[in-house]
C-alpha positions as CSV (number, residue, x, y, z in Angstrom):
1,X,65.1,153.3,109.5
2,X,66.6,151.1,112.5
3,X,65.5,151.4,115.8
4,X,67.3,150.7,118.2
5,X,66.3,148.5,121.7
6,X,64.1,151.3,123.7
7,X,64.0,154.2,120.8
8,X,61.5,156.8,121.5
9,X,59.7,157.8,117.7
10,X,59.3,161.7,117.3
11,X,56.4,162.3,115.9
12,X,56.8,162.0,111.9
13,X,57.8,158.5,113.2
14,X,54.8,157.5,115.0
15,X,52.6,159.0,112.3
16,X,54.3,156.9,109.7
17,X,53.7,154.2,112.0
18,X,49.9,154.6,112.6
19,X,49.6,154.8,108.7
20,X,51.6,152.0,108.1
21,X,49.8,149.7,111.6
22,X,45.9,150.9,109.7
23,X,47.4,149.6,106.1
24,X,48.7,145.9,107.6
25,X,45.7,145.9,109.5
26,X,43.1,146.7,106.3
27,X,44.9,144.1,104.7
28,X,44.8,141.8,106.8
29,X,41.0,141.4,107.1
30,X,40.7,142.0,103.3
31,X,42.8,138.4,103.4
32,X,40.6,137.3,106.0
33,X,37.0,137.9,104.0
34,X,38.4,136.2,101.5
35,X,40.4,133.2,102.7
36,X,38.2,130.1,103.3
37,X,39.3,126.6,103.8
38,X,40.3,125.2,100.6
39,X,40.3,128.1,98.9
40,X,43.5,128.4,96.3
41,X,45.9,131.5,96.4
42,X,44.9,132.5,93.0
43,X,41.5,132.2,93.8
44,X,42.6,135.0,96.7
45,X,44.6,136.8,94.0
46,X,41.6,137.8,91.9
């Protein structure tokens, strides 16, 4: 899906969105408990 500059979502759109928005997000501060200073990617990985 492409959207365009100023594209209105209908509302299967938005809802896709919102799902999508609370998955980066959840991730996100999954990462962020777990990331320290020093702290290797694999050590994040497991």
């Amino acid at each position: 899906m492409v959207l365009e500059q100023g594209a209105i979502l209908n509302p299967t759109e938005v809802a896709r969105a919102k799902n999508t928005g609370v998955m980066v997000a959840d991730t996100l501060q999954m990462l962020k408990t777990r990331s320290t200073a020093g702290k290797s990617l694999l050590d994040i990985d497991q």
